[in-house]
N, C-alpha and C positions, 0 to 999 in steps of 0.2 A: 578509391572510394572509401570514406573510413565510416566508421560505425556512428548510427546513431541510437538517443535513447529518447523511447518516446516519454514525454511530459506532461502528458493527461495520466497517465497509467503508473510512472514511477510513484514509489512509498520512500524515497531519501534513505533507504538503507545502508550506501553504502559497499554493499560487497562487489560493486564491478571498482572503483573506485581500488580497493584492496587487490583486487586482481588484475588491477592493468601494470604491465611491466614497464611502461615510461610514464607514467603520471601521467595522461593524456585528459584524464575524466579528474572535475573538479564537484566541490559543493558548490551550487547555483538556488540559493534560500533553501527552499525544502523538498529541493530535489539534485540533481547530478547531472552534470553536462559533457560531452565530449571532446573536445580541441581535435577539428578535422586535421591540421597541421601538424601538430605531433602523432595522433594515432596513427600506431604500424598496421594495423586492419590483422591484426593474431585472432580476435574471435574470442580473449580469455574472458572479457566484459560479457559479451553472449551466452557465454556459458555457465556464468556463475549469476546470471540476474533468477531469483528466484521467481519472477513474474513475468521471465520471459520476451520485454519488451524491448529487447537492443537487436536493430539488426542491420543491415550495413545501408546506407543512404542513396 
């Protein structure tokens, strides 16, 4: 089950993005998306969103 990031709530920051250790989470216009298929589900994206919105699917 890999992470997601909810899309009404993200602000396109950026810092899960900088904290995923396989590139899994992309820019998606003016927000970030996750790639179920590559995410290893580490939790690094959860814990550095600073609004809290990523959490596993």
């Amino acid at each position: 089950m890999a992470y997601k990031i909810n899309q009404d709530e993200c602000i396109g920051c950026g810092a899960c993005a900088a904290a995923c250790p396989v590139d899994a989470i992309s820019e998606d216009g003016d927000t970030y998306k996750i790639d179920p298929d590559v995410c290893i589900e580490c939790g690094a994206c959860a814990a550095t969103c600073p609004n809290e919105i990523i959490e596993l699917a």
